[in-house]
Structure formats: C-alpha cells, structure tokens
BALOBA-1460 file (C-alpha; in Angstrom, 3 decimals):
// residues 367
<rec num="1" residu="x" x="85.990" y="139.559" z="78.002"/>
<rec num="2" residu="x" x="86.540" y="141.310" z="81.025"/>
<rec num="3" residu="x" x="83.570" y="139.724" z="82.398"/>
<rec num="4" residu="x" x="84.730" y="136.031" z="81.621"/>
<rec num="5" residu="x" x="88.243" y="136.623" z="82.696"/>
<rec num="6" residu="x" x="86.470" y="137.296" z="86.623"/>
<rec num="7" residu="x" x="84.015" y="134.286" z="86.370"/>
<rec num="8" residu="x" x="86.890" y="131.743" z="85.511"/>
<rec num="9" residu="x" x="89.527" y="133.167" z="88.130"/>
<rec num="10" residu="x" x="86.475" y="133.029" z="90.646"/>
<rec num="11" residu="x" x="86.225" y="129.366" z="89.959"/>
<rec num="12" residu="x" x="89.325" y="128.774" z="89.704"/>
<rec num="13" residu="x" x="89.709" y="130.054" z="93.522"/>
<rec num="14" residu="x" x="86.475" y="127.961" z="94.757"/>
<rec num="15" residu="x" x="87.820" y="125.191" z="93.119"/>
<rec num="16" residu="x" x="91.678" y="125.606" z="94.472"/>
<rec num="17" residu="x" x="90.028" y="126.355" z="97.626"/>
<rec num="18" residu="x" x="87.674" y="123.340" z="98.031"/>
<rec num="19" residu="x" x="90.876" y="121.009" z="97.320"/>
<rec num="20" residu="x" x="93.455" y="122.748" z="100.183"/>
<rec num="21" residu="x" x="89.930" y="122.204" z="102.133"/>
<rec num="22" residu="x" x="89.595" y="118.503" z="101.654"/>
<rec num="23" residu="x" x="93.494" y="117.621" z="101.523"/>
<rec num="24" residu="x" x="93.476" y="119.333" z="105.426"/>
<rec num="25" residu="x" x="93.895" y="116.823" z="108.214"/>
<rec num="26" residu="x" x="91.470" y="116.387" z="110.368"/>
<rec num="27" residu="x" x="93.870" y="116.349" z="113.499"/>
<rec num="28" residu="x" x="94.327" y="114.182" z="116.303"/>
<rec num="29" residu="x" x="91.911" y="114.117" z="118.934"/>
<rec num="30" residu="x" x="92.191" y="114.777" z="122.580"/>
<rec num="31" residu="x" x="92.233" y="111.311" z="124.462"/>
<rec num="32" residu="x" x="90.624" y="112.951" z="127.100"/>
<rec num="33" residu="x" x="87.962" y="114.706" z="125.387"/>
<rec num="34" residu="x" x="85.510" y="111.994" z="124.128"/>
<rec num="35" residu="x" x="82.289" y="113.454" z="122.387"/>
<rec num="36" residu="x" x="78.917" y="112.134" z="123.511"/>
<rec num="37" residu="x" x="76.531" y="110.649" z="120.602"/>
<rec num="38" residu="x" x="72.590" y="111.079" z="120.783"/>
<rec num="39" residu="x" x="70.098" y="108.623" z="118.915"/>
<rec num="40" residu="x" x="67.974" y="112.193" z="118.095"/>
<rec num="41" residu="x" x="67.844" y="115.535" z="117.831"/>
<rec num="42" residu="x" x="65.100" y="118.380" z="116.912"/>
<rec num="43" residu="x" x="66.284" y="121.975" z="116.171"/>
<rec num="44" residu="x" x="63.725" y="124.551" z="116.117"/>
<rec num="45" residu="x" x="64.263" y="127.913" z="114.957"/>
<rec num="46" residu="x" x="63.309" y="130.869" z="117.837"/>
<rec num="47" residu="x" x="64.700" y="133.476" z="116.257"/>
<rec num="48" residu="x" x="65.664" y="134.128" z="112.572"/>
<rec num="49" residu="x" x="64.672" y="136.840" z="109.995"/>
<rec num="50" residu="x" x="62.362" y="134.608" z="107.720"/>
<rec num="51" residu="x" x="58.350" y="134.020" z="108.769"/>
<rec num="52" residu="x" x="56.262" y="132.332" z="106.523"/>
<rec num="53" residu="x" x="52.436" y="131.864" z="107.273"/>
<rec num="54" residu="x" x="50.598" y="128.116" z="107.406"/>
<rec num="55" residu="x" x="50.963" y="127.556" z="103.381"/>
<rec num="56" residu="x" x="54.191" y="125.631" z="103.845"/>
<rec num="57" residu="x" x="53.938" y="121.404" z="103.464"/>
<rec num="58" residu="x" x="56.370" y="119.703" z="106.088"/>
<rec num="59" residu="x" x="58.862" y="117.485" z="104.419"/>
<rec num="60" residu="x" x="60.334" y="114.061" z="105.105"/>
<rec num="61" residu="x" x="63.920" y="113.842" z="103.636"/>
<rec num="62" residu="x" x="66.384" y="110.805" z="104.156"/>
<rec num="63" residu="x" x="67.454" y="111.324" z="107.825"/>
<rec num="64" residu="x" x="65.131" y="114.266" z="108.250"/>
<rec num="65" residu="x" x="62.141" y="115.299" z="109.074"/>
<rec num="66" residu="x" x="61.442" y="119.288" z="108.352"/>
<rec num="67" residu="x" x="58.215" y="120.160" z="110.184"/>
<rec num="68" residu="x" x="56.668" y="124.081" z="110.021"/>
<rec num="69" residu="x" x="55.009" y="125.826" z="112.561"/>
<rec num="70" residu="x" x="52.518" y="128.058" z="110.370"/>
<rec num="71" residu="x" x="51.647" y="130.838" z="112.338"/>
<rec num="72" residu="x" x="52.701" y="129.457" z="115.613"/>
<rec num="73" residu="x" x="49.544" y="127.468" z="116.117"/>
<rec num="74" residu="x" x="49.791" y="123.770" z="117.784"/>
<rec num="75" residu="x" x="48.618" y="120.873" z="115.842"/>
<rec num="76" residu="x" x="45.074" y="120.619" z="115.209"/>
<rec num="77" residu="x" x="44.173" y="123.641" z="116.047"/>
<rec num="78" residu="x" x="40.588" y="124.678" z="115.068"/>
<rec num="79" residu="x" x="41.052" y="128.684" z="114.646"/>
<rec num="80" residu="x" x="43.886" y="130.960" z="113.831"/>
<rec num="81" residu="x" x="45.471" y="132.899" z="116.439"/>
<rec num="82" residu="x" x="45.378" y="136.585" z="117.020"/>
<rec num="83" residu="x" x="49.247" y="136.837" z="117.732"/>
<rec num="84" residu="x" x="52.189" y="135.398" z="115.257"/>
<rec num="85" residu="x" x="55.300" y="134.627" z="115.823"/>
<rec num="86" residu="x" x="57.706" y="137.149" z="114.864"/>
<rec num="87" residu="x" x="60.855" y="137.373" z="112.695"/>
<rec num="88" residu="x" x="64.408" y="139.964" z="113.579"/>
<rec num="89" residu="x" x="67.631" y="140.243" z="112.788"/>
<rec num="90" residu="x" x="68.708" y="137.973" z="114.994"/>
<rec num="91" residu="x" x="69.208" y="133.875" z="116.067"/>
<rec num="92" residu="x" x="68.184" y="131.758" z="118.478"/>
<rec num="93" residu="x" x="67.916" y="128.017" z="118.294"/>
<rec num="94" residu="x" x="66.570" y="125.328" z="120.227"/>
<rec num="95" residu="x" x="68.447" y="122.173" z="120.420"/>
<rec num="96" residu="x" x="66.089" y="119.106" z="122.044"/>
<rec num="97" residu="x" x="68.374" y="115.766" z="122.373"/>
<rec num="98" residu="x" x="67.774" y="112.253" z="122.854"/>
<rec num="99" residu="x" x="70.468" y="109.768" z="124.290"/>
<rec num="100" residu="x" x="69.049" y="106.578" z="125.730"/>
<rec num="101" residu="x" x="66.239" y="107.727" z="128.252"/>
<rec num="102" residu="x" x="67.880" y="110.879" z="128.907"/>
<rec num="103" residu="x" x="66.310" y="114.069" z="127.087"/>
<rec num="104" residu="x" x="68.222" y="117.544" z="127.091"/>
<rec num="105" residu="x" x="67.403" y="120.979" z="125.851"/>
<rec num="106" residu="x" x="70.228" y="123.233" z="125.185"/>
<rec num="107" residu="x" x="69.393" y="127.134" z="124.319"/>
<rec num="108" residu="x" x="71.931" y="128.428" z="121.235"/>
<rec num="109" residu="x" x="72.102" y="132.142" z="121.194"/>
<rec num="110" residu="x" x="68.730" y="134.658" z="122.202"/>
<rec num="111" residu="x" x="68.251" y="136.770" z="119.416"/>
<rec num="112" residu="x" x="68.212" y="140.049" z="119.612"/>
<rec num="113" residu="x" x="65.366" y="141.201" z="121.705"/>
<rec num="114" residu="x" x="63.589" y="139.746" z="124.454"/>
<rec num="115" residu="x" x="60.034" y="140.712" z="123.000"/>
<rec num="116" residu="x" x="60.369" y="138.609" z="120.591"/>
<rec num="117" residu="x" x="62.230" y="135.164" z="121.960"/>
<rec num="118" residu="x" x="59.704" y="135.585" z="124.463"/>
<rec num="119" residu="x" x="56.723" y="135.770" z="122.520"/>
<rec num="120" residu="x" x="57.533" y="133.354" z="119.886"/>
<rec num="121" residu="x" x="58.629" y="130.708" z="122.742"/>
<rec num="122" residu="x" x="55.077" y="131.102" z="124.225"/>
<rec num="123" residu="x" x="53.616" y="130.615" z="121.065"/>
<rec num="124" residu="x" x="55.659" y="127.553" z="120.491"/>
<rec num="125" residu="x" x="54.791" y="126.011" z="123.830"/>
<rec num="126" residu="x" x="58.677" y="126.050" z="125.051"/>
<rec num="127" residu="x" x="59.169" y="126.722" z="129.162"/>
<rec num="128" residu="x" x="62.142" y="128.525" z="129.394"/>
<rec num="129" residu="x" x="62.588" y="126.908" z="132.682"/>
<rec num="130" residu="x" x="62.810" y="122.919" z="130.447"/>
<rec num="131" residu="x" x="66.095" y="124.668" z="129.299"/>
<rec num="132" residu="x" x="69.429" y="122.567" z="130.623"/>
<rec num="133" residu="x" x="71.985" y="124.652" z="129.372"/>
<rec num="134" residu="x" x="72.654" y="127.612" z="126.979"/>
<rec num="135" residu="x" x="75.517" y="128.174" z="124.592"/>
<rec num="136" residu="x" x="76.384" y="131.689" z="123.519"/>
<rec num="137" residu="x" x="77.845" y="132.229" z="119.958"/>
<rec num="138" residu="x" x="79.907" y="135.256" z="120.365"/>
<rec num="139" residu="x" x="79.381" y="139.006" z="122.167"/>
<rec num="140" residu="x" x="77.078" y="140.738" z="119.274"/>
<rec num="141" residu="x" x="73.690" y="142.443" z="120.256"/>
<rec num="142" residu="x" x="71.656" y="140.070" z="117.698"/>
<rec num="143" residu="x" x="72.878" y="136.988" z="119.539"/>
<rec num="144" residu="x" x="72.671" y="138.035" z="123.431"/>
<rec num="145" residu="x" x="70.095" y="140.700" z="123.211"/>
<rec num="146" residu="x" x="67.324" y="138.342" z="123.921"/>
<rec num="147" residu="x" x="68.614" y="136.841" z="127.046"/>
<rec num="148" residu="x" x="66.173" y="138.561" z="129.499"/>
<rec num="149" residu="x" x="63.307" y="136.822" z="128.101"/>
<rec num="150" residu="x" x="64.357" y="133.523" z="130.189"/>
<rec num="151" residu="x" x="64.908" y="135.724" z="133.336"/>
<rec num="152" residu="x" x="63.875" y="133.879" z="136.570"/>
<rec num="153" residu="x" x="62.332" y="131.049" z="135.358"/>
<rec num="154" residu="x" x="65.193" y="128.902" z="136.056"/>
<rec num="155" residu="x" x="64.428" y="129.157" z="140.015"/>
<rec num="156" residu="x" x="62.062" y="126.221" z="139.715"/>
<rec num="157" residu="x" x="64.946" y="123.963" z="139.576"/>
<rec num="158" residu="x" x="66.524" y="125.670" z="142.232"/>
<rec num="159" residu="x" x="69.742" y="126.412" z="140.027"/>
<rec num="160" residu="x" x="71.345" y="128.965" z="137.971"/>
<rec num="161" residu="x" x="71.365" y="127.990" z="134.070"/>
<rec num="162" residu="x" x="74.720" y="127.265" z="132.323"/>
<rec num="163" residu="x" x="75.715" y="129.676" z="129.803"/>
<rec num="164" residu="x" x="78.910" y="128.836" z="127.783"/>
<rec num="165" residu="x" x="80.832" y="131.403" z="126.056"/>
<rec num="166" residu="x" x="84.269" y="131.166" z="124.179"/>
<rec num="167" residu="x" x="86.266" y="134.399" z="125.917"/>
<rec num="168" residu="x" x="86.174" y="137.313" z="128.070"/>
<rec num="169" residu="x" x="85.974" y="139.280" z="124.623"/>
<rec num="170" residu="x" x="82.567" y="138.521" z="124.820"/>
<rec num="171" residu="x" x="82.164" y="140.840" z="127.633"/>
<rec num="172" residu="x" x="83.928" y="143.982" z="125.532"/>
<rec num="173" residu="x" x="82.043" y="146.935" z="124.247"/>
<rec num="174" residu="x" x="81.738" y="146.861" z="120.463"/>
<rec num="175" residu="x" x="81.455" y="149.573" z="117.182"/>
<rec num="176" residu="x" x="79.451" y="148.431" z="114.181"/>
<rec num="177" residu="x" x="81.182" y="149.333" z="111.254"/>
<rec num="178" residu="x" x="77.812" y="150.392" z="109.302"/>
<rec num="179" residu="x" x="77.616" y="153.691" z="109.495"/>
<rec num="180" residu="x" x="78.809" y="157.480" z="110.115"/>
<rec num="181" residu="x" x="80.249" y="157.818" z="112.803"/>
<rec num="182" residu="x" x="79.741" y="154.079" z="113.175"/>
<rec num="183" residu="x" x="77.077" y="153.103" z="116.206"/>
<rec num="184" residu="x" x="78.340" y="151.754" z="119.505"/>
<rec num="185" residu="x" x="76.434" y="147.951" z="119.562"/>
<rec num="186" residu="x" x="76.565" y="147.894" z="123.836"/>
<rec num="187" residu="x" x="77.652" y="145.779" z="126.040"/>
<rec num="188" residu="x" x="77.168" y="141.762" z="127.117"/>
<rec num="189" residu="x" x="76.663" y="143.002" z="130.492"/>
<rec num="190" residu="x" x="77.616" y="139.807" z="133.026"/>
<rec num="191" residu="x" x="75.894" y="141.209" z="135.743"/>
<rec num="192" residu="x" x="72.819" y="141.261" z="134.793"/>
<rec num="193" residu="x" x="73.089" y="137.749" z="133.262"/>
<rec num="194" residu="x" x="74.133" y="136.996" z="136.804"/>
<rec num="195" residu="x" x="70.984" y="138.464" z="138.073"/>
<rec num="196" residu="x" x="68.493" y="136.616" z="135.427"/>
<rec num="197" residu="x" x="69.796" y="133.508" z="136.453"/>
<rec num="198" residu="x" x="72.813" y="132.781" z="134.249"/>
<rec num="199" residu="x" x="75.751" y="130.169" z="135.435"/>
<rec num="200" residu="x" x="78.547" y="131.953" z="133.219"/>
<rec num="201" residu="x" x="81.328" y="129.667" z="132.092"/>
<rec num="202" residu="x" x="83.890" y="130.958" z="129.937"/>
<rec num="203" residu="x" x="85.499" y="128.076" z="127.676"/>
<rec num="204" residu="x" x="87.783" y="128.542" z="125.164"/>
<rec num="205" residu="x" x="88.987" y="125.154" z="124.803"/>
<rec num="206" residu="x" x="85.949" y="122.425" z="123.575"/>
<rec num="207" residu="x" x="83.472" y="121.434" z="126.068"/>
<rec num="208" residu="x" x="80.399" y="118.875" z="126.507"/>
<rec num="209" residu="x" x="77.710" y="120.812" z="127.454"/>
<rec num="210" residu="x" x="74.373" y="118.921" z="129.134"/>
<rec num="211" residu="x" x="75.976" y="115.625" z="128.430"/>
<rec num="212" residu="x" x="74.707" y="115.814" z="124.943"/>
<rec num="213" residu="x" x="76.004" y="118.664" z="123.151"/>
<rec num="214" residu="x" x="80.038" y="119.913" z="122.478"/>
<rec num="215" residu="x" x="81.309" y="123.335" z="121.732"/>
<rec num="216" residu="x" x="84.113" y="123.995" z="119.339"/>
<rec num="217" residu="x" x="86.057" y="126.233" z="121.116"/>
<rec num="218" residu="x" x="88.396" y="128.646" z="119.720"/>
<rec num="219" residu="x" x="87.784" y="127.913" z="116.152"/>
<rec num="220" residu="x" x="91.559" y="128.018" z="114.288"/>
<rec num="221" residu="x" x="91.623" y="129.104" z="110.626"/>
<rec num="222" residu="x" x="91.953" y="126.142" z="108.380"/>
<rec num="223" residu="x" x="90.979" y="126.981" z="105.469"/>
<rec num="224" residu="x" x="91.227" y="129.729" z="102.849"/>
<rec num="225" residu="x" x="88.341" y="131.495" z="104.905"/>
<rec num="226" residu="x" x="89.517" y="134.936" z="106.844"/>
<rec num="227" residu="x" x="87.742" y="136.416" z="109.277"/>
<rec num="228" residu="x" x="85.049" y="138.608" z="108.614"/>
<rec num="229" residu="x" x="83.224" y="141.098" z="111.236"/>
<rec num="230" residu="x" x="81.821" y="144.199" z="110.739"/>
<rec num="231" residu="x" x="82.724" y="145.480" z="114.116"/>
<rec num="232" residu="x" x="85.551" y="147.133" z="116.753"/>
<rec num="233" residu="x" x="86.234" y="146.158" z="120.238"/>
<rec num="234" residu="x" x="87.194" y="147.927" z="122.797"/>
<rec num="235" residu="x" x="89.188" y="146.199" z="125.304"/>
<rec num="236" residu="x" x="88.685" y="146.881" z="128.953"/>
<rec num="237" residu="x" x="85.126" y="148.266" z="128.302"/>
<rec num="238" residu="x" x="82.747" y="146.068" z="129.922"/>
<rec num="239" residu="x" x="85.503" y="143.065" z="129.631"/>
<rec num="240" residu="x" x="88.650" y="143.077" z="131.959"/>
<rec num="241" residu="x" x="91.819" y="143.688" z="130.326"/>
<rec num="242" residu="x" x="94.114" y="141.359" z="132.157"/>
<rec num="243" residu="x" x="91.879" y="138.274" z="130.747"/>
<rec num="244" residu="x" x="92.450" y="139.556" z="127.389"/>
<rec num="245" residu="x" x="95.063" y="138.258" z="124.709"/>
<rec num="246" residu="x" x="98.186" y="140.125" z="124.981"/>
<rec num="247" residu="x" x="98.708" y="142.039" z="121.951"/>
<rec num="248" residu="x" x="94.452" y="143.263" z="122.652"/>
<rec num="249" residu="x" x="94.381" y="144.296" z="126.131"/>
<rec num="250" residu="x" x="96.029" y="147.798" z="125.891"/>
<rec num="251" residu="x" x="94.753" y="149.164" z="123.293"/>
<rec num="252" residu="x" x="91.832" y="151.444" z="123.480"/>
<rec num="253" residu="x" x="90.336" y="149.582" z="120.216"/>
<rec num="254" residu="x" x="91.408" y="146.627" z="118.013"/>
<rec num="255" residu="x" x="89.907" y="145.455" z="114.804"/>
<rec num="256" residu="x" x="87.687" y="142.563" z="115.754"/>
<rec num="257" residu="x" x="88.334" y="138.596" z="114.594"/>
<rec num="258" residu="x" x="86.263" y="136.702" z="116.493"/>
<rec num="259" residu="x" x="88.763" y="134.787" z="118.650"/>
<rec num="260" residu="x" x="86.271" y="134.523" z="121.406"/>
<rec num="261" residu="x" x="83.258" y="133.021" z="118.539"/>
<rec num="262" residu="x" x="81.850" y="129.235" z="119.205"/>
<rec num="263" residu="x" x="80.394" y="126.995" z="117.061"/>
<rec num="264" residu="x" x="77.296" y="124.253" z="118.819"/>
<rec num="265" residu="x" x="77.579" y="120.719" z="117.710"/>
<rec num="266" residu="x" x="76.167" y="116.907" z="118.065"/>
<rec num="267" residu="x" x="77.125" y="113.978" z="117.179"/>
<rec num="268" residu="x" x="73.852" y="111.783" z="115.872"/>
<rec num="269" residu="x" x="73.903" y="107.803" z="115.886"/>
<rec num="270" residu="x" x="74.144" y="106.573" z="112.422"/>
<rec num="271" residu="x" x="73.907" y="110.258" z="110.784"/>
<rec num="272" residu="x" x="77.487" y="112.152" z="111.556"/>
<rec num="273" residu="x" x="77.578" y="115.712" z="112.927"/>
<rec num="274" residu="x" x="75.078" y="118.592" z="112.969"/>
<rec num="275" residu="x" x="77.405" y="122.028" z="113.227"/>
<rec num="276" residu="x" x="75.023" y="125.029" z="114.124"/>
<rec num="277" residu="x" x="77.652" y="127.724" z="113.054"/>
<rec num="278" residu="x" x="75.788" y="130.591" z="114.329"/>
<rec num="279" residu="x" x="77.454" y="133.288" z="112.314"/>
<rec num="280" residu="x" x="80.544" y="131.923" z="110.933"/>
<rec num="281" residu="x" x="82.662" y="135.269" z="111.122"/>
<rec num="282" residu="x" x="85.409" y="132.632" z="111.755"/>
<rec num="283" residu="x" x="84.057" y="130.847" z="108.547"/>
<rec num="284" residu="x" x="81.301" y="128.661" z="108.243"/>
<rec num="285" residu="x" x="83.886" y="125.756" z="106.827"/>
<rec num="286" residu="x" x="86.765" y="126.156" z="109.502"/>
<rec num="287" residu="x" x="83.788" y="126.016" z="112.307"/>
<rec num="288" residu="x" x="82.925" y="122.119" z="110.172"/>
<rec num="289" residu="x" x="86.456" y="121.386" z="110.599"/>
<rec num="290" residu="x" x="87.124" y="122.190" z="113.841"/>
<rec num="291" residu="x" x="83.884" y="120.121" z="114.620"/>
<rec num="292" residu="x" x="85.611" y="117.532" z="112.488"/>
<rec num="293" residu="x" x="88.688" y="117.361" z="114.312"/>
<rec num="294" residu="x" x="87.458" y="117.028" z="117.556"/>
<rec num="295" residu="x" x="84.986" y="114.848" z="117.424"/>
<rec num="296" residu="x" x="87.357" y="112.942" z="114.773"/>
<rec num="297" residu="x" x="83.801" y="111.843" z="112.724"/>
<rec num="298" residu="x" x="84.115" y="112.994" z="109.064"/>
<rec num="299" residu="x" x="80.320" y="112.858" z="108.076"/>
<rec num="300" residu="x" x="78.449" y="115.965" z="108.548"/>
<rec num="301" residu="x" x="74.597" y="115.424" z="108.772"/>
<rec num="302" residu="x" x="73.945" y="118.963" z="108.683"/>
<rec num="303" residu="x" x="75.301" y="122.391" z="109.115"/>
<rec num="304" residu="x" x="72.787" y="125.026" z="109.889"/>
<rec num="305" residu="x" x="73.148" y="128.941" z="111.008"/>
<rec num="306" residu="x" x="74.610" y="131.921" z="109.750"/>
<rec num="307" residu="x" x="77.588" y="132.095" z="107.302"/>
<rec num="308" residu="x" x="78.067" y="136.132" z="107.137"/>
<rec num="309" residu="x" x="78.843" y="135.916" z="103.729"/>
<rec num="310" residu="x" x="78.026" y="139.156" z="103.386"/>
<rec num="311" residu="x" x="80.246" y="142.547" z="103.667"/>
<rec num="312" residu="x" x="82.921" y="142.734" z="104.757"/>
<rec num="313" residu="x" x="83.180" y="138.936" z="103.016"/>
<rec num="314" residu="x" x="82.205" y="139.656" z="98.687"/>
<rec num="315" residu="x" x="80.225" y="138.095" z="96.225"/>
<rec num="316" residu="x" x="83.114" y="136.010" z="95.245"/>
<rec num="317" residu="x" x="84.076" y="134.389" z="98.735"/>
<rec num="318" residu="x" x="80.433" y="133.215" z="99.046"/>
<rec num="319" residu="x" x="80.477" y="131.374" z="95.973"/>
<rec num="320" residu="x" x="83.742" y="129.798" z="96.559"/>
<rec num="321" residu="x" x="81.831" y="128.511" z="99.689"/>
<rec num="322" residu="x" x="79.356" y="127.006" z="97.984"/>
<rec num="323" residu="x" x="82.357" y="125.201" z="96.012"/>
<rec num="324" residu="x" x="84.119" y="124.025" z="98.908"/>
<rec num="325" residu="x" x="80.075" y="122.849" z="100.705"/>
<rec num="326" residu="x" x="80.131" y="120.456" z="97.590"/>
<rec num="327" residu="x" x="83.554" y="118.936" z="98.147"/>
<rec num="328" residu="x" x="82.421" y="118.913" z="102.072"/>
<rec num="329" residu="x" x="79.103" y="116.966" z="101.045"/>
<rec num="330" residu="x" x="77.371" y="117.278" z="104.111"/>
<rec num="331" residu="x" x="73.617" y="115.638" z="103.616"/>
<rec num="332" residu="x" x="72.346" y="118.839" z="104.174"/>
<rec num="333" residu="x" x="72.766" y="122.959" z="104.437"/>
<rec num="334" residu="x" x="70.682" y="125.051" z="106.215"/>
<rec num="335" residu="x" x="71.624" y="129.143" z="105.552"/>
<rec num="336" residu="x" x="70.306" y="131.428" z="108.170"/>
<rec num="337" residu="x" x="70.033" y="134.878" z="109.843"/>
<rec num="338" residu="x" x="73.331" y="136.661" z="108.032"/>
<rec num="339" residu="x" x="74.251" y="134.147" z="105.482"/>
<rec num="340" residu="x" x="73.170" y="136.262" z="102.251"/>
<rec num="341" residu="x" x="71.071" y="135.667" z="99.410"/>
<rec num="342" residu="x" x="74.099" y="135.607" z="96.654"/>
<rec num="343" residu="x" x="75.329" y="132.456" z="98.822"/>
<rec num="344" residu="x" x="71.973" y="130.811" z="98.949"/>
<rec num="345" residu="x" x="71.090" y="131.497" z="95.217"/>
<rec num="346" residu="x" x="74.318" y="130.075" z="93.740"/>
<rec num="347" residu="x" x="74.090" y="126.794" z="96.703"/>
<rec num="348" residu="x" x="70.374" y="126.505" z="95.305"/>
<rec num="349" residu="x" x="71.612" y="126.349" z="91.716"/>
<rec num="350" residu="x" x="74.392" y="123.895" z="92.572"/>
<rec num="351" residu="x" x="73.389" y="121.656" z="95.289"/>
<rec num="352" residu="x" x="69.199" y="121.898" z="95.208"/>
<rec num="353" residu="x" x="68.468" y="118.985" z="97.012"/>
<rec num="354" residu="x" x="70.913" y="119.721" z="99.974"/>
<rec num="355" residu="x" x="69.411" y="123.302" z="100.938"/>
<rec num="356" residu="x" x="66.931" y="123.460" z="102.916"/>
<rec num="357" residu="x" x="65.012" y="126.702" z="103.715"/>
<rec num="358" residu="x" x="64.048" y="127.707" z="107.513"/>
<rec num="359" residu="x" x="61.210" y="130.130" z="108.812"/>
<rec num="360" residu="x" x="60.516" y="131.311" z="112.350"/>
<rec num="361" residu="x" x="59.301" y="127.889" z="114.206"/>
<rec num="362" residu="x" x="60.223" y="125.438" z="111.818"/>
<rec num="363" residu="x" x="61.511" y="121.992" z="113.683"/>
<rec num="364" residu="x" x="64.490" y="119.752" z="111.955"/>
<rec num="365" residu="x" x="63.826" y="116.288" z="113.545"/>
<rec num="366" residu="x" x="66.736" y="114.091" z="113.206"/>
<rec num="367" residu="x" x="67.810" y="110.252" z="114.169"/>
C-alpha cells in the first residue's frame, strides 16, 4: 500500500508539473535580439560516455538523419583501424550549420581530457582549426578539461577563437560533493585559454554566436525544476570577486546553482529549435523554455545533452521529466553524458519513438 501511495503522488507531481510547464508564457522577445535560422544542421558527438563498435544500422527518421561512426573509420573503408575512438565522462559536441552558402562550425563544450577530444577528432577527420566559434556550458572539469586539444591550431586563420561563457563563476575553483573530504575539481584557468588561442567572451545575457547559433544566457527557473549540482564554489579562487553576484563574492564558499550555466541552440527552417542542454543543472526543461522565449518559436526539433537527473536530483524528479518531455512534445530527445539511466528507461517506456540513443561519433543530420 505503501508502495502505491508513492507511485500515484509521483504522478500526480509529473502530471501537476507538466501542466504549470505548458500554462507558462513564453515571454516577450527582445526587439533587438532577432535569432538567425539555418536550412541544416549536423551534430556529432566528440565526447560522451557511450562507444559502440560498427554493428549499429544508421537511421532515417522524419526530419532526421542519425548516421554512426563504427569504430571511427571513414566510409568505405576496406580494413579496420588499429585505434578507436574513445568514450569519458565527459561532452563535447560538434555543431556544423548551413544558412544559404554560408557554412559554420561551432565547438560545444571539450570534454574532459584533451587525449581523448583529440584523438577521437583525428579519427573523425575534424581540423580543429575549421572551428568558428566555441560555446562553453558551465566551469566543471568534464566540460573544459579538453580544451588544450585545439591549442594553436587556430593561428592559420590568423585569429584567436571565440569562446562564450555565461559568468565569471566559470572562472571559480570548485569542490565535488562525492566524496570524503570531498575532492577539489580545479580551476578554468583563463590564462592558459588565452595562451591556446581562446577569444574569451563572457555573456550572460543571450548572444548569436558565428551568425548561426544563439546562447541562452542566464537560464531563469521556470518551471518546477531546482537546481541541482553536486559541487561548491569558491569565490575569488581563480575568478575575481568584484565580478561576482553580490550576496557570492565574500564568502569563502557558497553552495553552487549554476547561475553562470548556458544552454547552445538553433533555430532550423521548417523544423523548430534544437536545444543542446549540456548538463541541465539549471533543468533540462527551463533551458527549452528559455530557448523558447527568446527565440519566441514554440516547436522544438530536438533537445539533446545532459539532464543530471541524477543525485543530488531523485528517482522521482526524473520521471516527472519525462512527464513534462511529453506535454513539451519535442520531435525528438536525445539523453547524454549525466542524464541517468532511470530517466532514459522510463522516457523509453513512454515516448519510444522520440528517444534516440547516441555513441561516441554518431552524426544527427538535420534540415
């Protein structure tokens, strides 16, 4: 009895959460701020825990195309190769646009080592020095750690690379609440992403980045999602104080929520929006509605990344996501890197068609 009494009042939450989610305005747009639309776009996934071998079929959905790399190989190639590409606890995405003749590739997070965005960018055939742009999520080790991989190469075009991130609290040291004593994660450090080559451009408020591409910003908290990260800062450690929020900047160490935390997004000709949410620790849904409101399109193509709905977020809030994903109805979901298998099982079991499954190297071609 006990037992049923939890399963209805976690429905009944999903449920009453899904409806304050789709009664929510989507808010009136900045008349200055007027989001670009591309005619196509190709993700392809750098970094992510999942590998899978050459076994996989490629898929052709309605408005996508889901393409897998095997073990890294090119296209019609004639013997397997020594090397693989290689999975981490990390992200890093690669974001290929199409708008009229002009092409842009914009770089979403690095993973978390260089070793392997390096190697599995080689494999791939990817010049780090094609890049255009890079966006960075928010200041954790498994989505900046990889950023000296691309070091130098962006000399050829005689220019430093853009790098957008949301806040100087990207720049702060940080604690990872896993263990005893918990570990210190490090440092962002900004000059040595000066030194590789990096353009760094803090921007809280929404920007277009390579003409193709728009950030979300500060992401507010629209929905019954809190924030959710396992981790401390600690202000004025690696990050200057005086650029911090108020209430932050003198203490010694503050509980973190993500203020700083960006979501990537496009809008695609005749599709809607593609949100890559990266890690969601400001909630996968409020990053889609944020998206929403700026961009003031409603139809969401896909949403793709990380939801973290895993500790500190329970069994409970994932499912009510999965709840609120079906009111949302985006075409399709795409659960990455920290997302969580209790998420992914119940979304599976709900919404089958609409999940879709990434591996190290797999391309999304869209438009």
């Amino acid at each position: 009895m006990k037992t049923d009494a939890i399963g209805r009042r976690t429905m009944l939450a999903g449920v009453i959460g899904a409806a304050a989610m789709s009664s929510l305005p989507l808010g009136a747009r900045d008349p200055q701020f007027k989001v670009p639309v591309v005619d196509s776009l190709t993700l392809t996934v750098l970094t992510d825990s999942g590998t899978f071998g050459p076994f996989l079929p490629d898929q052709d959905l309605p408005g996508l195309k889901v393409l897998r790399a095997g073990n890294g190989n090119p296209p019609g190639y004639t013997r397997m190769s020594s090397k693989a590409l290689m999975g981490e606890f990390g992200l890093s995405l690669l974001a290929d646009s199409l708008a009229g003749d002009a092409a842009r590739r914009i770089l979403v997070d690095f993973g978390y080592t260089a070793e392997v965005l390096a190697n599995n960018m080689a494999m791939l055939g990817i010049d780090p020095s094609s890049i255009d742009a890079s966006v960075l999520s928010h200041g954790h080790l498994d989505h900046y750690g990889g950023f000296p991989a691309l070091a130098g190469h962006f000399a050829r075009k005689g220019r430093p690379l853009p790098l957008y991130v949301g806040g100087e609290e990207a720049f702060c040291e940080r604690v990872a609440m896993i263990g005893n004593p918990p570990p210190v994660m490090g440092i962002l450090d900004r000059a040595g992403l000066t030194k590789a080559g990096y353009d760094i451009r803090i921007a809280p408020e929404p920007r277009i980045v390579a003409d193709q591409a728009f950030t979300t910003g500060i992401i507010p908290l629209l929905t019954s999602e809190r924030t959710a990260i396992p981790t401390r800062m600690r202000p004025g450690t690696g990050c200057d104080r005086q650029r911090l929020r108020s209430d932050k900047r003198d203490l010694a160490e503050v509980t973190d929520d993500g203020e700083h935390e960006l979501a990537t997004c496009y809008a695609i000709k005749g599709l809607g929006l593609v949100v890559i949410a990266s890690c969601s620790h400001r909630g996968v849904l409020n990053s889609v509605r944020r998206a929403q409101a700026i961009s003031g399109i409603s139809k969401v193509h896909m949403v793709i990344g990380g939801f973290h709905l895993v500790r500190p977020r329970t069994e409970e809030e994932a499912r009510q996501t999965v709840t609120a994903f079906k009111v949302m109805d985006p075409d399709y979901i795409v659960p990455m890197h920290c997302t969580g298998e209790i998420f992914i099982e119940e979304a599976l079991r709900q919404m089958p068609l609409k999940i879709v499954r990434p591996y190290v190297g797999t391309r999304f071609v869209m438009g």
